[in-house]
C-alpha positions in Angstrom: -43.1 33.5 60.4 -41.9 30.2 61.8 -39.6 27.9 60.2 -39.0 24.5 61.0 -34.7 24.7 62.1 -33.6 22.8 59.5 -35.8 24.1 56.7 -33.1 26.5 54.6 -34.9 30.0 54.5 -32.9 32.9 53.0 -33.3 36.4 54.5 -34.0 39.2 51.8 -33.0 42.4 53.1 -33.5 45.5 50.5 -35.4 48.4 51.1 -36.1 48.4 47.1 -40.2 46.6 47.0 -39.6 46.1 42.9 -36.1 44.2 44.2 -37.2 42.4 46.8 -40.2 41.0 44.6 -38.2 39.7 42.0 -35.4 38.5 43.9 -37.7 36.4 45.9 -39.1 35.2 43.1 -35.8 34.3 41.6 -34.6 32.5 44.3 -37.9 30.7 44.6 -37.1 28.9 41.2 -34.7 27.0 42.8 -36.4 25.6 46.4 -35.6 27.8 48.7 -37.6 29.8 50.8 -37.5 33.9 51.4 -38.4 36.1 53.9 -38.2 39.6 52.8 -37.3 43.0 54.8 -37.7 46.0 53.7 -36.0 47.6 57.0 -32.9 46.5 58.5 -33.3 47.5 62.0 -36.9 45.2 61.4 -34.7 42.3 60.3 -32.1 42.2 63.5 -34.5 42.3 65.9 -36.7 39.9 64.2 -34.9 37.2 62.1 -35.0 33.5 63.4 -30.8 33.1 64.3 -31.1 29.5 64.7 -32.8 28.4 61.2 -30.6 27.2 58.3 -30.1 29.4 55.5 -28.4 32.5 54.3 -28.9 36.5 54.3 -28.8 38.3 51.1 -27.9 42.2 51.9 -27.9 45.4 50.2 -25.5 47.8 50.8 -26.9 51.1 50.7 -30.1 51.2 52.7 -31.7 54.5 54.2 -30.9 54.7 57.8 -28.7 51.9 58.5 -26.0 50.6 56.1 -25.4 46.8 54.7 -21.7 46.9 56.0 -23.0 48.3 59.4 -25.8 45.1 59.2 -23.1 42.8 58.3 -21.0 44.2 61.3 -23.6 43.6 63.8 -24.3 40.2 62.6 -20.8 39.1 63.3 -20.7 40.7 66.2 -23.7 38.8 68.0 -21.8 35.7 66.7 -24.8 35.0 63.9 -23.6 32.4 61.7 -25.9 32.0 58.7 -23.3 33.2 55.5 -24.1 36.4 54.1 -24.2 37.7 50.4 -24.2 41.5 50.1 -25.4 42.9 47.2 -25.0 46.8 45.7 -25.8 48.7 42.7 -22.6 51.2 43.3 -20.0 49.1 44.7 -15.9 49.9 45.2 -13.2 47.7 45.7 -13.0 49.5 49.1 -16.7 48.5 49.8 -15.5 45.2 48.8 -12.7 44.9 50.4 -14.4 45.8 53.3 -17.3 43.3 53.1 -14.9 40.0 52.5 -13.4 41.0 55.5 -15.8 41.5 57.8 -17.1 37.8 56.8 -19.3 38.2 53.5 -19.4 34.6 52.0 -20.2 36.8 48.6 -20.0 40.4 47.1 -22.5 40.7 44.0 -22.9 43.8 41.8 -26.5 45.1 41.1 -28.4 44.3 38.4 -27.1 41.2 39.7 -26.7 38.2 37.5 -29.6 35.4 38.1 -27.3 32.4 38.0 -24.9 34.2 39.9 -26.6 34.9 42.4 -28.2 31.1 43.1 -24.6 29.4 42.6 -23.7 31.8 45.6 -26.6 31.3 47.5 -26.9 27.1 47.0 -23.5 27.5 48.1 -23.8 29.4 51.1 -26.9 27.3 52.0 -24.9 23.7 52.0 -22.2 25.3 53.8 -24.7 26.6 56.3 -26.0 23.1 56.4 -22.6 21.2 56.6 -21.1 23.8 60.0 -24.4 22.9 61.8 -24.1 19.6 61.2 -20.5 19.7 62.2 -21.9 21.8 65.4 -24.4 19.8 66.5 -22.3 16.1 66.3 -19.8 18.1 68.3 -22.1 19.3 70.6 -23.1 15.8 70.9 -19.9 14.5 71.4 -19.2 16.9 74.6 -22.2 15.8 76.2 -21.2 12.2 75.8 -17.6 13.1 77.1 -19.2 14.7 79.9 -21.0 11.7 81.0 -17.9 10.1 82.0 -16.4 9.2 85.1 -12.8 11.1 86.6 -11.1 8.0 85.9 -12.5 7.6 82.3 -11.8 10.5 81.4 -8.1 10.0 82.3 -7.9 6.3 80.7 -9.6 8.2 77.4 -6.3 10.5 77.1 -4.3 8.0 77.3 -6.3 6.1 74.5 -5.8 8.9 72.6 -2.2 9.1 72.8 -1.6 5.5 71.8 -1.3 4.0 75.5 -1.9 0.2 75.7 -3.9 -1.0 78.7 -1.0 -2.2 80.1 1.0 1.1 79.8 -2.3 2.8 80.9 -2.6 0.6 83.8 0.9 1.2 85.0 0.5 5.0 84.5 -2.7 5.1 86.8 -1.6 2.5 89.0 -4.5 0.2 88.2 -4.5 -3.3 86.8 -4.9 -4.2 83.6 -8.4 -5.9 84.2 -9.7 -2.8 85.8 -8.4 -0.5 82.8 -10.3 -2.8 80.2 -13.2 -2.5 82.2 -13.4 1.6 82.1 -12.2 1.0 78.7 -15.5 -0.6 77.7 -17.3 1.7 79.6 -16.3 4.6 77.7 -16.0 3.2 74.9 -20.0 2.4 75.5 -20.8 5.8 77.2 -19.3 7.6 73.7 -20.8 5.4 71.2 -17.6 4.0 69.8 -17.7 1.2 67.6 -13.5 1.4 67.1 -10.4 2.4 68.1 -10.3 4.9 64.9 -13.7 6.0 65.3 -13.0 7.2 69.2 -9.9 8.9 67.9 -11.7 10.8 65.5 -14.7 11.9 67.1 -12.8 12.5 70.8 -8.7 13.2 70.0 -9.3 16.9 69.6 -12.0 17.4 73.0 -9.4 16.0 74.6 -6.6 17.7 73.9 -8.5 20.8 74.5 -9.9 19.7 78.3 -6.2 19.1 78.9 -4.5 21.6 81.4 
């Protein structure tokens, strides 16, 4: 099945046909769009990791476990939030789940609205950390366009350095720090002081030694 990236699809995972059915139908109601599994072994070597969405999860599956799903999910570093559901659950299980990064932890016969808050939840969450992924992604490749010498005039924009303190630090004159300045400040897409300072103050901190 192919999604577009950003179309949110939720991942219905429940060896149950009769539960499957209806949740897909339930979550259905409300926009979203479900691809169901009946076998979880089917599901991680099949399931798109880079589409928007969520995974809803049943615990006890034949064969391979909800928990053990979960586990392996975090493991390969998949990021789409994950709601587990169970008709016999313990505040161990629980425990357990929240821990290893469930978003939710629903009790079967689960309740409709329930369910959907969690899931429209998870979803714009989902939608908001790729967003935040992708425009920092972005920003390192911008950063990453720039010269040695920009690069070393942006850290010192971002700790509050006037050009002429910049220019004695470097050894450079003023003219030729306003001039890299404006370069970088081109090269990133900058309209403002405040706007480089918040897109850039934390890449740089973390590129220094």
């Amino acid at each position: 099945m192919n999604v577009q990236p950003q179309s949110p699809l939720v991942h219905l995972i429940d060896d149950d046909q009769a539960v499957r059915d209806s949740l897909a139908l339930l979550i259905g109601t409300v926009g979203l769009r479900v691809q169901a599994w009946a076998d979880p072994q089917a599901f991680l070597a099949g399931f798109d990791r880079s589409g928007i969405g969520a995974i809803v999860l049943d615990v006890r599956m034949p064969g391979i476990g909800g928990l053990t799903v979960l586990d392996r999910l975090v493991a390969q570093g998949v990021d789409q939030p994950v709601i587990m559901l169970t008709g016999h659950g313990t505040v161990e299980m629980c425990r357990r789940a929240f821990k290893a990064g469930a978003a939710e932890f629903l009790e079967k016969p689960v309740d409709d609205e329930q369910l959907l808050e969690a899931l429209q939840q998870a979803v714009r969450q989902h939608v908001r950390s790729r967003e935040r992924s992708q425009a920092d992604q972005a920003a390192r490749e911008r950063v990453a366009q720039l010269s040695e010498r920009e690069r070393e005039v942006l850290a010192f924009i971002v700790a509050g350095l006037t050009n002429k303190e910049i220019a004695r630090e470097l050894a450079l004159s003023p003219r030729t720090v306003e001039t890299h300045r404006a370069n970088l400040f081109a090269k990133l897409e900058s309209d403002s002081l405040a706007q480089l300072i918040r897109r850039y103050a934390l890449l740089v901190d973390s590129s220094a030694p």
